[in-house]
Every structure is written in C-alpha cells, then in structure tokens.
C-alpha positions as CSV (number, residue, x, y, z in Angstrom):
1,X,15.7,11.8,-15.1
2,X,13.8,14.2,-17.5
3,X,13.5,18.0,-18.4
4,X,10.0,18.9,-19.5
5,X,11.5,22.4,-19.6
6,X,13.3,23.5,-22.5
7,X,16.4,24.8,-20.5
8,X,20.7,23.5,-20.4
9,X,20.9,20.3,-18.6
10,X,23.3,18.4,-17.1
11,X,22.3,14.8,-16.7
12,X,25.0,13.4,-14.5
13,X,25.9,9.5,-14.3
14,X,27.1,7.4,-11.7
15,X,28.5,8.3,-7.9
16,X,31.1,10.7,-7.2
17,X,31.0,9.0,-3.7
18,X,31.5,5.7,-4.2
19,X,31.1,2.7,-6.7
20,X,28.7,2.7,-9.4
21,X,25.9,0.4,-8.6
22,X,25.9,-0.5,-12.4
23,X,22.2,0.4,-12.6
24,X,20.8,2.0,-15.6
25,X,19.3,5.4,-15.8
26,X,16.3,6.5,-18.0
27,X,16.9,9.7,-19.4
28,X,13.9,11.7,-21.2
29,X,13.5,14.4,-23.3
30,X,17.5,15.3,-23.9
31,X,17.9,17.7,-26.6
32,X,20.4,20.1,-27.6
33,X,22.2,22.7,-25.2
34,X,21.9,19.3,-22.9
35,X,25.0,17.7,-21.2
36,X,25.8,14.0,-20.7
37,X,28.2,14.3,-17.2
38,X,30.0,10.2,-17.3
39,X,32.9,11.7,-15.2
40,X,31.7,9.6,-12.2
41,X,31.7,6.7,-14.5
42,X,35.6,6.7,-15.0
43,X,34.8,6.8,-19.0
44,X,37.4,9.0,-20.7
45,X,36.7,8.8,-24.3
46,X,34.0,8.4,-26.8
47,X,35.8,5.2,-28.2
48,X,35.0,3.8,-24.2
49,X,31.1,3.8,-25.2
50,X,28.3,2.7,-27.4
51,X,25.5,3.0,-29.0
52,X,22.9,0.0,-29.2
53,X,19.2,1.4,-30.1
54,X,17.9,3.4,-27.5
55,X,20.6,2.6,-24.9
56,X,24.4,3.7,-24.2
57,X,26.7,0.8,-23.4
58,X,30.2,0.4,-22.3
59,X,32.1,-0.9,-24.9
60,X,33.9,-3.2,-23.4
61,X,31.3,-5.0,-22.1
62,X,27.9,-4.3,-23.0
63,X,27.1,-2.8,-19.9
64,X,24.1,-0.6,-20.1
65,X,24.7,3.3,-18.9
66,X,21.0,4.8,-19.4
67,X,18.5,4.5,-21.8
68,X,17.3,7.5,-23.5
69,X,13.6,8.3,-24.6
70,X,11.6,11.3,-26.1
71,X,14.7,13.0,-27.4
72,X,14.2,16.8,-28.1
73,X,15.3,19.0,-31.0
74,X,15.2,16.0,-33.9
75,X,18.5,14.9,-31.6
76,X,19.6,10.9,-31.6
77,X,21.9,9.2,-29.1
78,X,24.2,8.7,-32.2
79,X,24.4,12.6,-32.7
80,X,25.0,12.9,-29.4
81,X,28.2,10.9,-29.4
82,X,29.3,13.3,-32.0
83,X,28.4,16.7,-30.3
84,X,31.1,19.0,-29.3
85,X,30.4,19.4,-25.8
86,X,27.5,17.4,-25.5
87,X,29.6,14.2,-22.9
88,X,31.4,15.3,-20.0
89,X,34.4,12.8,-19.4
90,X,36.3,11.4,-16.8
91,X,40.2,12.8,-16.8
92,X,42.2,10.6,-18.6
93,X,44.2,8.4,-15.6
C-alpha cells in the first residue's frame, strides 16, 4: 500500500468481511495528515500494539500488523502511536 501523492490517507487493516488472514501489509511513504484504520483488526487501544523497528505488532503476541517503509514528513512509527488521530480503533467490546 503506498501514496506517492502527498494527499490524507487512510491505510485500512484487516477484513471487515471476515477473519483476518494474519498476513502483514507493507505500508510506504505514510506521513502526516495519514490515517492508520485497525478497526477490522478488533484492536481497541494503543496499549493493544507495538512497536518493534520497522514493524507494528500485537502486543500480546508478536503478531506482525504491517511493516512500514519510506515514512514522509520526518514521521516514525513511534510518533505515530502517539498522534492524535493518526490510528482508527476498533469500538471497545
């Protein structure tokens, strides 16, 4: 998944269908004004996730969600745990 053009995306995880087939996406050139949709993925809270390099894990298991490269605007995927806005989560059950 990548945006070579500079404009508000919303890189969305998972299936809203059915079961996640627990396969990783690559995600390039996120930056800011950029959305992170885990809603699919039934993960309600930053606390549910983590950080490890250049991937973003489940917590609870290491799982890996995506891997992120060529981030935009100076961003990291720690800064992007911490953006207001930035990760669209699931509704808490």
């Amino acid at each position: 998944i990548g945006d070579k053009y500079s404009k508000e995306t919303t890189f969305e995880l998972g299936n809203r269908d059915d079961a996640w087939d627990q396969v990783a996406d690559i995600i390039q050139g996120f930056g800011t004004g950029d959305k992170l949709d885990l809603s699919a993925l039934g993960i309600s809270a930053v606390e549910d996730i983590q950080v490890s390099g250049n991937e973003l894990q489940v917590a609870a298991d290491n799982t890996v969600i995506a891997e992120f490269s060529n981030f935009n605007d100076s961003l990291t995927l720690d800064q992007l745990l911490t953006e207001e806005g930035a990760i669209i989560y699931a509704s808490a059950s």
